[in-house]
Backbone as CSV, one residue per row, in Angstrom:
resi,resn,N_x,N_y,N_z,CA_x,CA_y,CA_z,C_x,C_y,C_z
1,UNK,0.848,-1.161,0.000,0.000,0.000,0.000,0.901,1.234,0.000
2,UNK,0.620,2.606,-0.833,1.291,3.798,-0.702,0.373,4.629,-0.006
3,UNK,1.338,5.852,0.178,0.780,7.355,0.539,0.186,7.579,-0.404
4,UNK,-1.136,7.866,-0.531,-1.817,8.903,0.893,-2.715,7.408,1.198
5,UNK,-3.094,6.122,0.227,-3.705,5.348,1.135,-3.454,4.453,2.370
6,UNK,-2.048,4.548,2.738,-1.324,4.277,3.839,-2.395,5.177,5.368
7,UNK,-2.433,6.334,4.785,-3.069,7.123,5.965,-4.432,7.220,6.122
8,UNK,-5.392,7.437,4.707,-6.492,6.876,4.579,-7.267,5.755,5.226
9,UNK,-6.515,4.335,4.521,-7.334,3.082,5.268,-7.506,2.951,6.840
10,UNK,-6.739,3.887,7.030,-6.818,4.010,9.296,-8.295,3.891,9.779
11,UNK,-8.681,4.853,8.564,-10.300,4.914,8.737,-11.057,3.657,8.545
12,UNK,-10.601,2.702,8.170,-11.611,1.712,7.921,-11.603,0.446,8.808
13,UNK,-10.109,0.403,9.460,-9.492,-0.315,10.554,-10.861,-0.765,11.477
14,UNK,-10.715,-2.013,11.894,-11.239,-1.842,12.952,-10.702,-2.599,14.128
15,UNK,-8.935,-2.813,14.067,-8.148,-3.123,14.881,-6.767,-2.573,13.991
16,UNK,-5.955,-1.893,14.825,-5.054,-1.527,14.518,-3.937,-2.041,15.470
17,UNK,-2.272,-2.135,15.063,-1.453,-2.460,15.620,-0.838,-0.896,16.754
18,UNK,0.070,-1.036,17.719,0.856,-0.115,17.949,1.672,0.920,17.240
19,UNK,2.150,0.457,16.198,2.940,1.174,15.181,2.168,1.636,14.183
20,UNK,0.433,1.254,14.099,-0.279,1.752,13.107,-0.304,3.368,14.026
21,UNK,-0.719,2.989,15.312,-1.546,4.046,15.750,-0.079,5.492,16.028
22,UNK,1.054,4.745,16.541,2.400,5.603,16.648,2.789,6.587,15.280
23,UNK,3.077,5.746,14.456,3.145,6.019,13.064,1.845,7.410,11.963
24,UNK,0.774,6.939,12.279,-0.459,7.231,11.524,-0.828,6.698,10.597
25,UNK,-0.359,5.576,10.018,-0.309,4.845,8.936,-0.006,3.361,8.595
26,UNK,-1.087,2.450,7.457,-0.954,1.541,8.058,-0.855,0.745,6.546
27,UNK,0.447,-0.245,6.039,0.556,-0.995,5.027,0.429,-1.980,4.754
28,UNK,-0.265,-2.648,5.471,-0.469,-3.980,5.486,-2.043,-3.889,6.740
29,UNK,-3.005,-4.550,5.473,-4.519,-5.143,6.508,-4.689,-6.714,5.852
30,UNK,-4.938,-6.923,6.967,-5.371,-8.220,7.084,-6.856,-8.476,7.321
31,UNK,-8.107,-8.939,6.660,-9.132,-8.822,6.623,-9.629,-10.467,6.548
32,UNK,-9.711,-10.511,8.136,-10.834,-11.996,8.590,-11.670,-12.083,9.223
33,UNK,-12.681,-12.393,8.662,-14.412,-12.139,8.767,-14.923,-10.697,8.229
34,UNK,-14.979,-10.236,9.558,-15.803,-8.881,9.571,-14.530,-7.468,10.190
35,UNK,-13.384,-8.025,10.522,-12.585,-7.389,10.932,-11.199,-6.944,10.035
36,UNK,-10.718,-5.992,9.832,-9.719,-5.492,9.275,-8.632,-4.756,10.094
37,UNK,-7.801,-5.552,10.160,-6.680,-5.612,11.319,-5.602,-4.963,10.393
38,UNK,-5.159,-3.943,10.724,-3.816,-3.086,10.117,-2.743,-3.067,10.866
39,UNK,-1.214,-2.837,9.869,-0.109,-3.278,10.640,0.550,-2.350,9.755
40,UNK,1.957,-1.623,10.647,2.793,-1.264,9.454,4.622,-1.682,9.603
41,UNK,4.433,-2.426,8.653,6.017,-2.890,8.463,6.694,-2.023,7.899
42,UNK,6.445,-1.319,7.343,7.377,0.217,6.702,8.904,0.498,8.137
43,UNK,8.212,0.702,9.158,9.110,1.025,10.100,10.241,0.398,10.468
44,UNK,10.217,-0.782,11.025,11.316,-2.280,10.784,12.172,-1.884,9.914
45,UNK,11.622,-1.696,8.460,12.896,-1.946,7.384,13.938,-0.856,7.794
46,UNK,13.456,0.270,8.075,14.176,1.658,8.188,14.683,1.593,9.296
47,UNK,14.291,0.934,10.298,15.303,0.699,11.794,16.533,-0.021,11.861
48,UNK,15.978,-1.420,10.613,17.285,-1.975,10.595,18.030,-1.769,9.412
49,UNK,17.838,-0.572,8.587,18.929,-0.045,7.188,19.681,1.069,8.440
50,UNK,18.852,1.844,9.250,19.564,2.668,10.107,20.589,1.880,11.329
51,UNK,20.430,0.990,11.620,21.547,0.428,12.548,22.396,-0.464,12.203
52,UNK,22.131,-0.957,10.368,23.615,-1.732,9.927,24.433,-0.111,9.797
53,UNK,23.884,0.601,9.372,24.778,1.802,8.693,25.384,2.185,9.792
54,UNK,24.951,2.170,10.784,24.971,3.136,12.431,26.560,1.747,12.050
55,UNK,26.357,0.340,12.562,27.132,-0.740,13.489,28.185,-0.706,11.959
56,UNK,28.176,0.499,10.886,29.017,0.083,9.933,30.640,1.262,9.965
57,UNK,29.920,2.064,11.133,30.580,3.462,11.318,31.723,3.244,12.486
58,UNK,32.854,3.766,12.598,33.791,3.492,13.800,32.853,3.679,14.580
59,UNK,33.261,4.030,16.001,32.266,4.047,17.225,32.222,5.543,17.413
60,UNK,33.954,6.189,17.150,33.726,7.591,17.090,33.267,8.556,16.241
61,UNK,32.461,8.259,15.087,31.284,8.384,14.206,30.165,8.107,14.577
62,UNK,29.927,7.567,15.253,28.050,6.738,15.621,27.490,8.221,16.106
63,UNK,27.814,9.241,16.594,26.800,10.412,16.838,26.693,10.303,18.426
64,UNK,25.763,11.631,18.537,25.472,11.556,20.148,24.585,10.352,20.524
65,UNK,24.323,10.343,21.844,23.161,9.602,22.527,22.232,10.319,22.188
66,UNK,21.878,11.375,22.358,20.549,11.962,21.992,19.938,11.459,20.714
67,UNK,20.829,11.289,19.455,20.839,11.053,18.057,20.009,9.632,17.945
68,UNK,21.018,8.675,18.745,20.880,7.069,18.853,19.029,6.950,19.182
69,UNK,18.730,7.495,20.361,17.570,7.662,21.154,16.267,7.882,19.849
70,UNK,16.980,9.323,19.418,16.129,9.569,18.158,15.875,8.342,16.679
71,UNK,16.688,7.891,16.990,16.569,6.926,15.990,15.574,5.383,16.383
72,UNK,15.766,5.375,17.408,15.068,4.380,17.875,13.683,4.428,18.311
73,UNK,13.155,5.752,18.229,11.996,6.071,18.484,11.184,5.479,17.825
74,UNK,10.974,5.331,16.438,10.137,4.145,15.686,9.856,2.966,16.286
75,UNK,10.983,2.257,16.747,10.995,0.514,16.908,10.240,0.894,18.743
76,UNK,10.072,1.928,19.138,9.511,1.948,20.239,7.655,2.029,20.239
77,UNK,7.664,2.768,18.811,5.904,3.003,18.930,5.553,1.368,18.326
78,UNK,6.352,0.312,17.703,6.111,-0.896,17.421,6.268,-2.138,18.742
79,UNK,6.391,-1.283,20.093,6.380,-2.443,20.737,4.928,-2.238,21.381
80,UNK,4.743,-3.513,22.401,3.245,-3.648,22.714,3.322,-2.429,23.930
81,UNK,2.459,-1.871,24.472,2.481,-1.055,25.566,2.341,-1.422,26.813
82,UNK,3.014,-1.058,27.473,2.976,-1.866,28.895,1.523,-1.561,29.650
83,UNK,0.353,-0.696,29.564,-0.616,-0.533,30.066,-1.866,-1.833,29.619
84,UNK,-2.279,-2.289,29.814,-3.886,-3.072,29.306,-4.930,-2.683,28.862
């Protein structure tokens, strides 16, 4: 799925993942029965092209901590949330 229907189909969801709802956008639905369950794998790929490149750099290249943090912010709206 592309932009802009990446952001569109949100609307039709009627279960969304963590990273749909983090993100705003969702590339992948899965539709069984009456339910349309959205997911977005977009994020993954770009976390892990950003940390071979990061683990490809001396160490005194890798950037600040602040930087690292920022980068990892994605793979954080894809985990489950610790609340119920």
């Amino acid at each position: 799925m592309t932009i802009p229907h990446k952001e569109e189909v949100i609307k039709k969801l009627t279960e969304a993942d963590d990273a749909v709802r983090g993100i705003g956008a969702a590339n992948t639905v899965v539709i069984e029965g009456k339910k349309r369950r959205g997911f977005n794998t977009d994020h993954q790929a770009a976390i892990d092209s950003l940390e071979a490149a990061v683990a490809e750099q001396p160490s005194s290249r890798r950037g600040s901590r602040a930087g690292r943090r920022w980068c990892s912010a994605p793979a954080a709206w894809a985990r489950p949330s610790s609340t119920a």
